[in-house]
N, C-alpha and C positions, 0 to 999 in steps of 0.2 A: 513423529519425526523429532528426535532428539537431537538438539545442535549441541557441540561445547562450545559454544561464542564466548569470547571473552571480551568483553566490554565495557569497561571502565571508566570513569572517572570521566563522564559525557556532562560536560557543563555547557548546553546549548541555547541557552538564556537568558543570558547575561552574567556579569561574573560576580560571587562575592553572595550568592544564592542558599551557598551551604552555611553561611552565617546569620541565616535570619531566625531569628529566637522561634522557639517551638512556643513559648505561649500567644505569641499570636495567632499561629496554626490551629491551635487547640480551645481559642474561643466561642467554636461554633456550637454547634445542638450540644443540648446534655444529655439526651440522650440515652441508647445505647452504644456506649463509646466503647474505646479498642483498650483494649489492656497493656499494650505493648508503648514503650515509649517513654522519657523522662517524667510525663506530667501524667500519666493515668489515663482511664476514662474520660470522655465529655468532647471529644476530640472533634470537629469538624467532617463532616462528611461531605465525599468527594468519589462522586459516580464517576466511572469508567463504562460506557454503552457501547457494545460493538458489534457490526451487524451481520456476519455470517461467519457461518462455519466450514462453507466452502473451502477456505483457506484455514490450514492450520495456522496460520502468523498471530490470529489474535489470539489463539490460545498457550499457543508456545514464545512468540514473543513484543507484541505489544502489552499483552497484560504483566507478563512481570516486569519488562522496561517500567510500565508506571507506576506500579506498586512497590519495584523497589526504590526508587528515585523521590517518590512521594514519604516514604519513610524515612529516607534519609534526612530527607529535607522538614519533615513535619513528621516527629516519629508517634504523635497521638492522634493524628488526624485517622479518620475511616476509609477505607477508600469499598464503594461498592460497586463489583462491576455484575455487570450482564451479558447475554449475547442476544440477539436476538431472529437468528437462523435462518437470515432472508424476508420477514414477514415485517412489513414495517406496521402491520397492526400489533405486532408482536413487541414492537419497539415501545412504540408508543405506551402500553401498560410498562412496559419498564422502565419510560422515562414519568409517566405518574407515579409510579411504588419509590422511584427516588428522591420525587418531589416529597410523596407524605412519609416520607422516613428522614424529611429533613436536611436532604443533601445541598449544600451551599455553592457547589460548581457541580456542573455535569461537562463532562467532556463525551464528545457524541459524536460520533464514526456512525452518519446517515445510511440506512438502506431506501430510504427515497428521498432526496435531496431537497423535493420541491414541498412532500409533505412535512420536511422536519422544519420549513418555518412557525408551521401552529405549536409545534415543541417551546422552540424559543421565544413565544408569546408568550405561553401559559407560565414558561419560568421567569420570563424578567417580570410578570406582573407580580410573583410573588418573591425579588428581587433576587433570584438565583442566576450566579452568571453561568454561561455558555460557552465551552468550547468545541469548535469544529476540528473536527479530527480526521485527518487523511483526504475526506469528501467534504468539499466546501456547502455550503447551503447560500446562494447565490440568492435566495427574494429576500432576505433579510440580513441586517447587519446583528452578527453575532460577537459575542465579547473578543475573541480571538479564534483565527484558525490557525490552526501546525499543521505542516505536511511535507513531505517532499513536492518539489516542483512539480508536478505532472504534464506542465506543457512541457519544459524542456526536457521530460524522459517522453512524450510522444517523439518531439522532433530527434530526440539522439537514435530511439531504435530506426525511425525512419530513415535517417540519413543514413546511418552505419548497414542498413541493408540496403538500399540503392549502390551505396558503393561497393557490394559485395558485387552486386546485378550487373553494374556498369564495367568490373572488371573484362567485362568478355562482350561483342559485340550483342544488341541486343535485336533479338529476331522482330520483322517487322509483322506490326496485328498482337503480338504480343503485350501484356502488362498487367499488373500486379491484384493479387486481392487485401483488401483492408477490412480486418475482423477487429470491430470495436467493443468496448465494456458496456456495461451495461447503460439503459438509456434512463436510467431512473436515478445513473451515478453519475454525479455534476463534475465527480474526478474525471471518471469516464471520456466526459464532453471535453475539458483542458485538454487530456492525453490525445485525444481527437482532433484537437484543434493544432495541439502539436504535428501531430502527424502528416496532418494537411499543407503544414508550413511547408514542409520540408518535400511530399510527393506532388504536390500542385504547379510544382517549380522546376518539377527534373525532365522535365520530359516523356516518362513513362505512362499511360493511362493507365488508372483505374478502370479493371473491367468489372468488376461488382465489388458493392459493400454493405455491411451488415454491421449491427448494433447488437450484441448480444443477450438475448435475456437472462438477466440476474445471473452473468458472466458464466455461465454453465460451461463448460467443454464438451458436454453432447450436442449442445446447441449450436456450437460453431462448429464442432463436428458435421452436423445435417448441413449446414449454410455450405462447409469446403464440397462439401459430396455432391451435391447440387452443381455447384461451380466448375468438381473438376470432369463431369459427365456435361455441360455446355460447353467449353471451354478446354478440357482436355491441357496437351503439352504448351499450351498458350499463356498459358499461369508461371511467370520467371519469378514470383516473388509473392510472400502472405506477410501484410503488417498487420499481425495479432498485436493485440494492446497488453496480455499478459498472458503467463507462462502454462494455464490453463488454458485460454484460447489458441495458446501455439499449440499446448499437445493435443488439443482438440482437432485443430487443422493438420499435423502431422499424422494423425492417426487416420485421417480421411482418405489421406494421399498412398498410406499403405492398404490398406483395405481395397482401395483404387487400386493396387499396385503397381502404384509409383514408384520405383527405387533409383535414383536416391532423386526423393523430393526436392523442389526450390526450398530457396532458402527461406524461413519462418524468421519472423523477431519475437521476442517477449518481454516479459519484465516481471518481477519480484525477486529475482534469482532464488524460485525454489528448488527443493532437492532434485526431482522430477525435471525441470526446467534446466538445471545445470546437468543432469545426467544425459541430458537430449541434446546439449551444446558438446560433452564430451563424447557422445556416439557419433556426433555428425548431420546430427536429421534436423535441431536447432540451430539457427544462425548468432543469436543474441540474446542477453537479457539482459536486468537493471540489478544492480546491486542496490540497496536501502534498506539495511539493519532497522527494523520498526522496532526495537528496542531504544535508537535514539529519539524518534519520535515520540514513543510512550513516554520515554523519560524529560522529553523537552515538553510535552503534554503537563507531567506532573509540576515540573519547575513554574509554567506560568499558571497552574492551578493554585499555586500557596502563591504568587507573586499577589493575583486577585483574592485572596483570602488576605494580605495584608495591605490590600486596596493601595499596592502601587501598580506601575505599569511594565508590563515586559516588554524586552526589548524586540522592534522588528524589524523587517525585509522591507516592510511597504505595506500597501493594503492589497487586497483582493476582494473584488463586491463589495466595496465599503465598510470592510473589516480588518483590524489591524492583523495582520501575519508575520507568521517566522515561515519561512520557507529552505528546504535544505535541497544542495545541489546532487541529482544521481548519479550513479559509475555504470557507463556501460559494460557490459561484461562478454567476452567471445570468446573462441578458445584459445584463444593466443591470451589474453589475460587471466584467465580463468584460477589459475593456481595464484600468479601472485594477489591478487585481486579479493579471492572467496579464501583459498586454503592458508596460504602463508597469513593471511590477517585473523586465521582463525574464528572465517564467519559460519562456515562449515566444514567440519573434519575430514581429508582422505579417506580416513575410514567408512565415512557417513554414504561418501560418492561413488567409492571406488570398489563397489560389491562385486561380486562375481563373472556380473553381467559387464559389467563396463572396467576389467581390471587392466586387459589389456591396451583398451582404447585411453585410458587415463594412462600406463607405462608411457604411449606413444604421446602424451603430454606432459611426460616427467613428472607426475602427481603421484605423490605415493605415499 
C-alpha cells in the first residue's frame, strides 16, 4: 500500500526539539554505530518494536515517521527496529537482542500488554528507558507512552454511528453488535471503554459482543456470522473497533446476503476501510497518520537520551503521556479530510472498482 503522504514539519513534543545538539544524541554505545550523520559512528541506539504485520501501518508508516524524525533530530544515533508478527514470544527475543546490542530507549508497541511488563523490568534494571507506543502497558509505569487517544476514538466512532442509527426510527427488539480488538491489547480495552461511554447511554442494546483475537478480520468475521444467523434483520448497527474488524463484519453481512448491511464503524482510516466508506457498506473511520506518532515517538526518544523531560497531556496508568486527539472520518468528510490533506491519493482509492462511487463524492 503506497501512500504519498506529505507530512511535514511535525513537531509534537515540545518546541525548540530540532536544536538539541547531536553530540548529546550520539553519546550512547560505541558500538556498531551508523554512518550517517554529523558525528560518525558510536551513536546511540534506539529500538523501534512493533508488534504485527497484520496492519501494513507499521511497515509503511510508523516505522519511517520514526526513523526519519529520529534522524533529524539525532542524525548519528541507531535506530533498530523489529516486528514481531503477533507472537509476543516473538517480541520478547526482540526486545532481549536490543537490550544486548546495547539500545539506550526501546520504544515498544506491545502484542500482549500485560506480558510486556517483564519487558520493562528487565530494561530499567539495566537502566534502558521505555517507551509505550500506541498500546499502553497498564501493570507498570513505563518512561513515557505516545498514542492517539483511544478512548476518545472509541466514543467518537460510537456516537457518530448511533447517530447514523437514530436518524430513522428504531425497530423495537432491535440493537447493535460491538466487535472489539483484541483482549491481549490494553489499547483495545480504552477503545472499549470508549465505546461503552457513549452505547451504555443511548438507549439502544447491545445484543452480543466479542473481543477479537489478535484483531483478525476472520475472526470477527465468524463472531458477525453467528450473530447474523441468531439475530438476523435485528442487527441496526456493528461498533467494530477497527477498519479490519469492520471489513470482517461487512464481509459476514454479504455472504449472509445482506444488501445493503447496517451501518459498520472503524478506525485507522486504511485504504480498504476508506474504500468501504466510499462504496457505502462502511459507515466510519479514524483518521491518525501514525507517522505523527512515530515521529513524536522519536522526539521524546532523544528528549530522554538528553535526560530532560518531554512535554505531556497527563498521565495514563501512572505514566507521563502525550496523547493526540482523532478525526473522524465519513463520507461526507472523506475527501477533505484523507485526500485534499494528502494522507491518501485519489489515485490510491479511486480504482476501478470504486471510480464511480468516489465521482458521486467529487473525489477525483
Amino acid at each position: 500500500m503506497a501512500r504519498g503522504r506529505i507530512i511535514r514539519g511535525v513537531v509534537l513534543a515540545g518546541a525548540g526539539l530540532s536544536t538539541l545538539l547531536v553530540a548529546a544524541c550520539g553519546s550512547g554505545d560505541s558500538g556498531a554505530g551508523s554512518s550517517s550523520g554529523s558525528g560518525g559512528g558510536g551513536g546511540a541506539k534506539v529500538a523501534f518494536l512493533m508488534p504485527d504485520t497484520g496492519s501494513t501501518r507499521y511497515e509503511l508508516h510508523d516505522r519511517p515517521g520514526f526513523e526519519k524524525r529520529l534522524k533529524e533530530l539525532c542524525p548519528s544515533c541507531q535506530p533498530l527496529y523489529n516486528n514481531a508478527d503477533g507472537s509476543a514470544d516473538k517480541q520478547q527475543q526482540q526486545f532481549n537482542s536490543a537490550l544486548a546490542q546495547g539500545a539506550k530507549v526501546i520504544v515498544l508497541d506491545p502484542v500482549d500488554s500485560a506480558a510486556a511488563a517483564s519487558l520493562v523490568n528487565a530494561a530499567h534494571s539495566k537502566g534502558v528507558k521505555v517507551i509505550a507506543y500506541d498500546r499502553p502497558i497498564p501493570d507498570i509505569k513505563v518512561d513515557f507512552y505516545v498514542s492517539f487517544d483511544n478512548e476518545k476514538i472509541g466514543n467518537a466512532i460510537a456516537t457518530s454511528l448511533l447517530e447514523k442509527i437514530k436518524q430513522d426510527p428504531v425497530p423495537s427488539g432491535s440493537g447493535l453488535l460491538v466487535v472489539n480488538g483484541s483482549p491481549t491489547d490494553a489499547a483495545a480495552g480504552l477503545i472499549k471503554k470508549g465505546v461503552h461511554s457513549a452505547v451504555d447511554s443511548s438507549g439502544i442494546p447491545i445484543l452480543a459482543e466479542y473481543d477479537t483475537i489478535e484483531w483478525k478480520p476472520e475472526n470477527a468475521q465468524k463472531f458477525v456470522s453467528g450473530q447474523i444467523s441468531r439475530f438476523g434483520d435485528k442487527i441496526i448497527g456493528v461498533v467494530a473497533a477497527n477498519d479490519g474488524t469492520a471489513g470482517g463484519s461487512i464481509a459476514a453481512f454479504k455472504a449472509a446476503g445482506v444488501n445493503p448491511n447496517p451501518p459498520v464503524s472503524g478506525n485507522d482510516a486504511t485504504v480498504a476501510g476508506l474504500q468501504l466508506i466510499i462504496a457505502g457498506d462502511q459507515y466510519n473511520t479514524i483518521s491518525k497518520p501514525s507517522e505523527i506518532v512515530g515521529g513524536a515517538a522519536a522526539e521524546v526518544a532523544v528528549k530522554l537520551l538528553n535526560d530532560e523531560s518531554p512535554e505531556t497531556t497527563g498521565d495514563l496508568f501512572g505514566s507521563p503521556s502525550k496523547l493526540y486527539d482523532p478525526t473522524l472520518v465519513t463520507a461526507e468528510n472523506l475527501k477533505a479530510e484523507i485526500v485534499d490533506k494528502q494522507i491518501t491519493p485519489a489515485s490510491e482509492l479511486c480504482t476501478s472498482e470504486y471510480a464511480a462511487a468516489c465521482q458521486k463524492l467529487g473525489i477525483s
